[in-house]
C-alpha positions as CSV (number, residue, x, y, z in Angstrom):
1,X,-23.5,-30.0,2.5
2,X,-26.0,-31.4,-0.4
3,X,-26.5,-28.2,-1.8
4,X,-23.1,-27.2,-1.8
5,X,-22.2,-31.2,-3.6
6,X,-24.7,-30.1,-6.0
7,X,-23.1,-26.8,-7.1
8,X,-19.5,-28.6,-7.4
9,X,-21.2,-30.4,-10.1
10,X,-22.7,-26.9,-12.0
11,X,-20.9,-25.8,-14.9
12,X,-19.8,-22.4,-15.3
13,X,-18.3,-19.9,-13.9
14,X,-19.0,-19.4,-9.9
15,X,-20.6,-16.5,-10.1
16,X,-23.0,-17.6,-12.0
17,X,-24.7,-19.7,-8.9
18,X,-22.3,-19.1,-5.8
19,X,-24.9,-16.5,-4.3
20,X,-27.6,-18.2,-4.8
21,X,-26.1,-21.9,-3.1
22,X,-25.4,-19.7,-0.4
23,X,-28.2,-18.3,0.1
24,X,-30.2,-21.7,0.0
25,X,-28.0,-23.6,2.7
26,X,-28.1,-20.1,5.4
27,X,-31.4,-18.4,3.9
28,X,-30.7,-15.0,5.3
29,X,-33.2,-12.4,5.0
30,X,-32.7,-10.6,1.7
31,X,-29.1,-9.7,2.7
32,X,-26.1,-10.5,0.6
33,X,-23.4,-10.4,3.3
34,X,-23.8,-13.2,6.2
35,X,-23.7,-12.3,9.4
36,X,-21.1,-13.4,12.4
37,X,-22.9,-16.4,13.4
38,X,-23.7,-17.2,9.8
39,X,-20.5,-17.2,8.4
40,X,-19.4,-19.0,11.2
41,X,-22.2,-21.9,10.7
42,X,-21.1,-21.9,6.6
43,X,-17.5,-22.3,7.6
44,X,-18.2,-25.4,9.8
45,X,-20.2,-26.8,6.6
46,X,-17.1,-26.3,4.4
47,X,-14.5,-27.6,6.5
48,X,-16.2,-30.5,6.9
49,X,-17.6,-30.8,3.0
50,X,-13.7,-30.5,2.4
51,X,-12.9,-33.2,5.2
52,X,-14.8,-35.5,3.7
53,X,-13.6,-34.9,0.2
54,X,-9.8,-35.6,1.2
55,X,-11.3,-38.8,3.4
56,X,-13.2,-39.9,0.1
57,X,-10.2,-39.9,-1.7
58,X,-8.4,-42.7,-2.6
59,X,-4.7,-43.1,-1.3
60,X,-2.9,-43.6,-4.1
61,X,-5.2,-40.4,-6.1
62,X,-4.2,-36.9,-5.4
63,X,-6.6,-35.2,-3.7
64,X,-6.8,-32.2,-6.4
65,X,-8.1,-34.6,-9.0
66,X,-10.5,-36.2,-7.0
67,X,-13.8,-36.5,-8.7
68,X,-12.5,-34.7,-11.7
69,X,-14.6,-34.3,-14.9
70,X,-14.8,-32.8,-18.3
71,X,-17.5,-29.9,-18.1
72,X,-19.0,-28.5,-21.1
73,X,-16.0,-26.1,-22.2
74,X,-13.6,-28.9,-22.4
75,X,-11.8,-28.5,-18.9
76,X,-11.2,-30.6,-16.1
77,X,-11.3,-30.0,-12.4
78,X,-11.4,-31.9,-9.6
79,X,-14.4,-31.5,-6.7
80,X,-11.8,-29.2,-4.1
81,X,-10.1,-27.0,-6.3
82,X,-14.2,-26.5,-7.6
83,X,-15.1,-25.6,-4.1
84,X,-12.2,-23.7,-3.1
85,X,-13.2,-21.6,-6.6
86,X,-16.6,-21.1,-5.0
87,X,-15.3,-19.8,-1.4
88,X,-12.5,-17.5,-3.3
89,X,-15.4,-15.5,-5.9
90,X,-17.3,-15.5,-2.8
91,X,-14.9,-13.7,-0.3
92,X,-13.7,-11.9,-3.3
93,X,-17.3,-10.2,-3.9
94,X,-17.5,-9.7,0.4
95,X,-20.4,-11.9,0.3
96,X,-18.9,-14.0,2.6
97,X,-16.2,-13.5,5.4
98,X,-12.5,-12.8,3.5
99,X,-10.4,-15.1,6.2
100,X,-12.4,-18.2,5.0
101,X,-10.7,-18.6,2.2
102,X,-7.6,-19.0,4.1
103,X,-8.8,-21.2,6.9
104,X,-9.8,-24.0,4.2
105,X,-6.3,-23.5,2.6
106,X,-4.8,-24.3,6.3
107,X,-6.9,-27.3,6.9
108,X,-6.4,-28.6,3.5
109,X,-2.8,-28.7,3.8
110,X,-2.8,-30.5,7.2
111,X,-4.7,-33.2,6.3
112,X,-2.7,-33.5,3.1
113,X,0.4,-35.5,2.8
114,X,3.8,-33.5,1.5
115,X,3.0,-34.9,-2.5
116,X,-0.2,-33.3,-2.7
117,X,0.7,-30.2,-0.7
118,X,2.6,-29.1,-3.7
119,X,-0.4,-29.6,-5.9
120,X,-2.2,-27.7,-3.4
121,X,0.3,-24.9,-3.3
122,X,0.1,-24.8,-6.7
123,X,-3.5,-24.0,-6.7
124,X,-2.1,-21.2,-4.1
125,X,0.2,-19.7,-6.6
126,X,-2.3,-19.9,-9.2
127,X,-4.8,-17.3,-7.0
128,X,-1.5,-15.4,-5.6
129,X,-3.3,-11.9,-7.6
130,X,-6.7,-12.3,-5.7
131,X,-5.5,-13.7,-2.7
132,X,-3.6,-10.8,-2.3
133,X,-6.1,-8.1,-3.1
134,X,-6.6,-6.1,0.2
135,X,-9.6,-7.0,1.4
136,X,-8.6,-10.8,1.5
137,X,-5.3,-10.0,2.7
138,X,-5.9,-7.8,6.1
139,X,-8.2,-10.9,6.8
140,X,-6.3,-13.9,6.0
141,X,-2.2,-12.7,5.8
142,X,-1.5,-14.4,9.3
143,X,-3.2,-17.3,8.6
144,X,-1.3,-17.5,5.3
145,X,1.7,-17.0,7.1
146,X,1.5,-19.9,9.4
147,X,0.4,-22.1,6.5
148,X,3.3,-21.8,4.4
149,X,5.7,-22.1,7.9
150,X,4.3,-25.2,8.8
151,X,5.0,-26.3,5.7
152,X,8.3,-25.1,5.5
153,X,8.6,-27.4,8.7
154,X,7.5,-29.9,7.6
155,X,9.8,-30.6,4.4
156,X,13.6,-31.8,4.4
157,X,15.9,-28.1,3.6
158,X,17.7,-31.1,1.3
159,X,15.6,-32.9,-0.2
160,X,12.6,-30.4,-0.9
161,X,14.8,-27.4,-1.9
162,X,12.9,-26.5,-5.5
163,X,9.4,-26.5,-3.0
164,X,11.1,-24.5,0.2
165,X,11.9,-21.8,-2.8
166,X,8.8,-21.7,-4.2
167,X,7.2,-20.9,-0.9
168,X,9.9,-18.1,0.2
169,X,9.2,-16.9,-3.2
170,X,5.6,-16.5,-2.8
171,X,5.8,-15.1,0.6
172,X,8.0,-12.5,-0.9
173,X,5.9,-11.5,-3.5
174,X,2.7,-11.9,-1.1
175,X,3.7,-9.7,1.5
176,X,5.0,-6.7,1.6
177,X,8.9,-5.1,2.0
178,X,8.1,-4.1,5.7
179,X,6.3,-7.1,6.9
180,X,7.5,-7.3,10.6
181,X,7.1,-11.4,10.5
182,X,9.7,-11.4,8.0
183,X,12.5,-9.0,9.5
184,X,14.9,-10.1,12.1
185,X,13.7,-7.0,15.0
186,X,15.8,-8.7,17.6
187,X,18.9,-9.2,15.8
188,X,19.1,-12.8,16.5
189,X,22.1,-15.3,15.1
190,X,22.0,-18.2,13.7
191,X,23.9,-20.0,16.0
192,X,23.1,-23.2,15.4
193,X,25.3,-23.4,12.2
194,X,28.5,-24.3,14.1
195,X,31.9,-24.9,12.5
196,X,33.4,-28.1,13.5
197,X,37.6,-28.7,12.9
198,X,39.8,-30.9,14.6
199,X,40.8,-30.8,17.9
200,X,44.0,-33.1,18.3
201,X,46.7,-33.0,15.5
202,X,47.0,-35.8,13.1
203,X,50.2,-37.3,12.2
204,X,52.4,-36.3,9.5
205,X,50.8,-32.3,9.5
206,X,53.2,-29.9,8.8
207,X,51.6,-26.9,10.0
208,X,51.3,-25.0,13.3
209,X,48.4,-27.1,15.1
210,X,48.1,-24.0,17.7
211,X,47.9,-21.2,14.6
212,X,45.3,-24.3,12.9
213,X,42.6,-24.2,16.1
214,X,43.5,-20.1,16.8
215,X,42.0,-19.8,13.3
216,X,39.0,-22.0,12.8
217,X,38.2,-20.6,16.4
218,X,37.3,-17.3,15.4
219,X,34.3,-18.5,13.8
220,X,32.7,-18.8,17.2
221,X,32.9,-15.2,17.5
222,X,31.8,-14.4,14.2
223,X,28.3,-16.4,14.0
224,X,27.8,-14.6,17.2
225,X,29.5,-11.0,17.5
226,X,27.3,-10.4,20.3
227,X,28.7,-12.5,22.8
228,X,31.9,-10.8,22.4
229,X,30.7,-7.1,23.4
230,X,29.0,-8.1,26.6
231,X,31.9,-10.5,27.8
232,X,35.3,-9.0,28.4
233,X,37.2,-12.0,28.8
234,X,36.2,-13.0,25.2
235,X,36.4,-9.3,23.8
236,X,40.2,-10.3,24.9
237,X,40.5,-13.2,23.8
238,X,39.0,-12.8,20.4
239,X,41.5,-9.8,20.1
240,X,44.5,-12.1,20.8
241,X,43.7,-14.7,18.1
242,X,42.8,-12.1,15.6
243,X,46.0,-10.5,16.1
244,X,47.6,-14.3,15.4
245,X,45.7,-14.4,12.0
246,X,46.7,-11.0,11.1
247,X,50.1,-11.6,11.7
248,X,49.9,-14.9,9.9
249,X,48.5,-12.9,6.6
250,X,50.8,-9.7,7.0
251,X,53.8,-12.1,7.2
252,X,53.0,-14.2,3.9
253,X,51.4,-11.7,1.3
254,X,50.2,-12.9,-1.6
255,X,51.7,-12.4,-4.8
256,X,49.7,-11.7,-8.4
257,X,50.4,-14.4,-9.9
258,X,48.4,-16.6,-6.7
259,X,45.6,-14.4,-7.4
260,X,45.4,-14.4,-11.3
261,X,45.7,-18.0,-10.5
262,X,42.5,-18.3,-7.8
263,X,40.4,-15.6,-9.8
264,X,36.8,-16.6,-8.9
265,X,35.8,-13.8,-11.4
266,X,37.0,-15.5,-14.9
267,X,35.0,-18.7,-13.6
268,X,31.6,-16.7,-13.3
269,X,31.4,-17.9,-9.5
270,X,28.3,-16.6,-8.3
271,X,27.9,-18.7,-5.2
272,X,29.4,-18.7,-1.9
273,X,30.7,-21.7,-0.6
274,X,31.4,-23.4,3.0
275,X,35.2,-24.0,3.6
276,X,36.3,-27.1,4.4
277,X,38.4,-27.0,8.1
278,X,40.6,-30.1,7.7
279,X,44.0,-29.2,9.0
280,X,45.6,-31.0,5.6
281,X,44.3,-28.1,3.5
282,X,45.4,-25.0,6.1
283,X,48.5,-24.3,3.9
284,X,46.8,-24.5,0.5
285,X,43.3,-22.2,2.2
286,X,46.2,-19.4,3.0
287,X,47.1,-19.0,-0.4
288,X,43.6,-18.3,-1.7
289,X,43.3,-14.8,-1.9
290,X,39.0,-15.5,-1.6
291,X,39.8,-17.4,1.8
292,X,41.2,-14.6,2.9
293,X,38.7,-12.2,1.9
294,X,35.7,-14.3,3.3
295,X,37.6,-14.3,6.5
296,X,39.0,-10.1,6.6
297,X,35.3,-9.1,5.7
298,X,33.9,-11.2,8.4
299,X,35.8,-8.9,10.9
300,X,34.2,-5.9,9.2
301,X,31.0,-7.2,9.6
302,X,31.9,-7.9,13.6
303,X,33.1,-4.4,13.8
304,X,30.4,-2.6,12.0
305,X,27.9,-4.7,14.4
306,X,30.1,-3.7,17.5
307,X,29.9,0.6,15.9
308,X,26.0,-0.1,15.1
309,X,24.1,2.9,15.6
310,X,20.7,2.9,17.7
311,X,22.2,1.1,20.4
312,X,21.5,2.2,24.2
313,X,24.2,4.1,26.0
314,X,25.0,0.6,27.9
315,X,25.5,-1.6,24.9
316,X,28.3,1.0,23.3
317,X,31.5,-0.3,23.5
318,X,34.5,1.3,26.3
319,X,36.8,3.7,25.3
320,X,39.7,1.1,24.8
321,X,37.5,-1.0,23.2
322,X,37.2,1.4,20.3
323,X,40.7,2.2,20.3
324,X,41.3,-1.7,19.3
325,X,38.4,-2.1,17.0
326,X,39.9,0.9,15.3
327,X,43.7,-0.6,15.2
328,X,42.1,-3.9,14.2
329,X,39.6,-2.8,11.4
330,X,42.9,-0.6,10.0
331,X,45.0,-3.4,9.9
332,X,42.0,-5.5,8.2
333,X,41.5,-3.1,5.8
334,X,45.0,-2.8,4.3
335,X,45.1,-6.7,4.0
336,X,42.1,-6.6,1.8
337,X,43.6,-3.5,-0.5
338,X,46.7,-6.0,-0.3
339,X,44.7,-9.1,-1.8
340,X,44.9,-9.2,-5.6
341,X,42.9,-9.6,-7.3
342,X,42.0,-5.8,-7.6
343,X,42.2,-5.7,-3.9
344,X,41.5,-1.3,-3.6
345,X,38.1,-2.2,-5.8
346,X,37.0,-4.6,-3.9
347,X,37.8,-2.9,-0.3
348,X,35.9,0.2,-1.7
349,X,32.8,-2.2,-2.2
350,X,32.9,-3.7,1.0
351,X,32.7,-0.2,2.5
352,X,29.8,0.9,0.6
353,X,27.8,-2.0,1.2
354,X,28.9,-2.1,5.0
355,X,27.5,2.1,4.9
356,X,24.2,1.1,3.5
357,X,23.8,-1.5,6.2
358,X,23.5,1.2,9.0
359,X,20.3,2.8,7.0
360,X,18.8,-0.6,7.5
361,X,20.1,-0.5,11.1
362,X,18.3,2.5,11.6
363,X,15.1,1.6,10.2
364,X,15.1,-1.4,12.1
365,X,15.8,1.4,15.5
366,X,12.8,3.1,14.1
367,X,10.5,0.5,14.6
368,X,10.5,-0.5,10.7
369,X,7.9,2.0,9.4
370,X,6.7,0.9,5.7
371,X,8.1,2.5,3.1
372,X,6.6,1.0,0.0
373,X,5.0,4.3,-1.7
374,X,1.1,3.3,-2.1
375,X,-0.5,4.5,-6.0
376,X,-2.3,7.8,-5.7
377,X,-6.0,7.7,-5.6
378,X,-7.8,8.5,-9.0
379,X,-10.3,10.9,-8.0
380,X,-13.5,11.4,-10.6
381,X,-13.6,15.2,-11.4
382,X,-17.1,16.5,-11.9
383,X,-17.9,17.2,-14.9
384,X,-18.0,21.2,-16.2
385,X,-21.6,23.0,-17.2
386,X,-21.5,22.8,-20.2
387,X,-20.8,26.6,-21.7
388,X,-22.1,28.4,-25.0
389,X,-18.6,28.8,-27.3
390,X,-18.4,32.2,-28.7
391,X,-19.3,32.8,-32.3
392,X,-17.0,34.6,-34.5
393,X,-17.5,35.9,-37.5
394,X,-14.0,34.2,-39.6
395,X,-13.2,31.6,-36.9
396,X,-11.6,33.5,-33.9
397,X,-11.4,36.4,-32.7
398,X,-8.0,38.1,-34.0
399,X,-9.4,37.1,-37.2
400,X,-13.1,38.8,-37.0
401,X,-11.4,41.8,-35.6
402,X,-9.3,42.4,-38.1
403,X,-11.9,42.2,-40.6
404,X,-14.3,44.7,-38.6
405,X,-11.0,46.9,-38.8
406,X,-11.3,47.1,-42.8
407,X,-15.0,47.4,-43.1
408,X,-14.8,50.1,-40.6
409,X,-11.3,52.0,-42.5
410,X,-11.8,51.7,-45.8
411,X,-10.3,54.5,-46.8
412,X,-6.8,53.0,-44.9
413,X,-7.3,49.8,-46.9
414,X,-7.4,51.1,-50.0
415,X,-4.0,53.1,-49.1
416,X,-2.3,50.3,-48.0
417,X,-3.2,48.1,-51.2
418,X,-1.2,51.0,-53.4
């Protein structure tokens, strides 16, 4: 671990003396790629070299300044982004084993506390371009992967929303389109976002308490379509509360003047919002033509999970059970043609977009193949033999030949000039 203290301490560049530290702490034999069991032992020393550095520092320092100095260009940099330099140019150059990198990144984080894990993710995003070069990746992707979960787990989705972006950001751009990790394969919902409303009337509600708990109970089916296609008795029942709703929306259209009046569009709305269930604002929710349009296109996307292709022969839904899906997903879309404003645009949206759902659908049937298209291979053409050019006589051929023609018709030549 001395030698590797002492080359924190060089200046310049890494490459200029990371082979050579190396080679003094493991001494292979004229070999500039360690061996299993010697990257193994230099791993050991730098997890514990980068132990000690986060015990040595003090508790109210952050641990990517620790030990920092002014080196002879004028920058500053503290002893563990210095070594974690080292290990990177190393891995980088295949000198060393690529996953190490990674493993040091995952032990620094657990030892660190959630303030200096964004400094240290920072360093993270600052190597994002080498990190993800392909021989580091295929070594280290899965341990990058359970890095940034476990910090994703370990911060508050309220009060750490800039730092939860930053990492889904960086996964994004660190892995690719088709990453299997990131792709729902099972098709599991997120049931655990449940919608709460009330369950005895309060006093002095004017509304239909029975129409107030049909509605807000359809969102039980909806954050989980498939509990409906596998139960019958739910399939029904779902059916028989839509068909309230429905009723309830054919029976009070809504003019334009209420939708010119709720147009989300003029106000640049570009965010989609949780309703609130209280049974005081049912009356004024009906009369918001985007209420009603979160609510109709939820039943499209029931439906169009219901239709899905891909599925086994088992998991199709009965004869009568299309019939009513049919019926139903009719009546839906004329309510949303119905729904100013510009209720025929935005129908004819919602069916494109539902469309291009089923190629995903597919893909996901197909076992997700990748489909990013990878850059051609430049290959090096070997150079020609060099040929002899032909010499001619005015400068190409046509030329030369034409003036062979006059000295051999002279007689022709003179003709032609009278």
């Amino acid at each position: 671990m001395e030698v590797f203290k002492r080359a924190i301490l060089q200046p310049g560049p890494p490459e200029n003396f990371a082979l050579k530290t190396v080679q003094e702490v493991i001494k292979p034999q004229k070999q500039t790629k360690l061996a299993q069991d010697e990257n193994q032992f230099l791993e050991n020393i730098l997890r514990m070299l980068l132990q000690e550095f986060v015990s040595a520092a003090a508790s109210s320092e952050k641990i990517m300044q620790f030990g920092q100095s002014m080196d002879s260009s004028g920058t500053t940099q503290g002893y563990i982004p210095r070594l974690l330099d080292i290990v990177l140019y190393l891995c980088e150059k295949e000198h060393i084993e690529g996953g190490m990198i990674f493993q040091l990144l995952e032990d620094l984080t657990e030892m660190s506390t959630m303030k200096n894990c964004k400094d240290i993710f920072g360093y993270i995003e600052s190597k994002q371009d080498i990190l993800g070069k392909h021989e580091l990746f295929a070594r280290g992707k899965l341990v990058m992967l359970r890095t940034c979960n476990q910090l994703l787990r370990r911060l508050s989705k309220a009060n750490d929303v800039v730092f939860c972006g930053r990492i889904l950001m960086f996964l994004a751009h660190f892995f690719p389109l088709s990453e299997r990790s990131a792709l729902n394969i099972k098709g599991v919902f997120n049931t655990s976002n449940e919608t709460k409303f009330e369950k005895e009337p309060l006093e002095g509600i004017c509304i239909d308490f029975n129409f107030y708990q049909t509605f807000w109970g359809l969102q039980e089916f909806f954050s989980n379509p498939a509990s409906v296609s596998h139960a019958p008795i739910k399939w029904q029942k779902f059916t028989s509360s839509l068909s309230v709703v429905l009723n309830t929306f054919e029976a009070q259209p809504l003019t334009d003047e209420e939708g010119d009046a709720n147009n989300l569009e003029e106000e640049a709305v570009n965010f989609s919002i949780k309703y609130l269930t209280s049974s005081k604002l049912m009356g004024l929710e009906l009369k918001d033509p985007s209420f009603r349009r979160h609510v109709l296109v939820q039943c499209l996307i029931l439906f169009d999970y219901l239709k899905a292709p891909g599925k086994g022969d088992k998991d199709l839904p009965s004869e009568s059970m299309k019939e009513e899906i049919t019926s139903c997903e009719e009546r839906v879309k004329k309510l949303l043609e119905l729904t100013p404003p510009k209720g025929s645009e935005f129908l004819h949206k919602i069916e494109h977009i539902l469309e291009r759902e089923k190629n995903w659908v597919w893909w996901k049937r197909d076992g997700c193949l990748p489909y990013e298209k990878q850059p051609i291979e430049k290959k090096e053409v070997p150079e020609g033999s060099k040929k002899r050019r032909p010499r001619w006589r005015l400068g190409n051929k046509e030329l030369s030949q034409l003036w062979k023609w006059a000295d051999q018709n002279p007689v022709g030549y003179s003709v032609q000039r009278l």
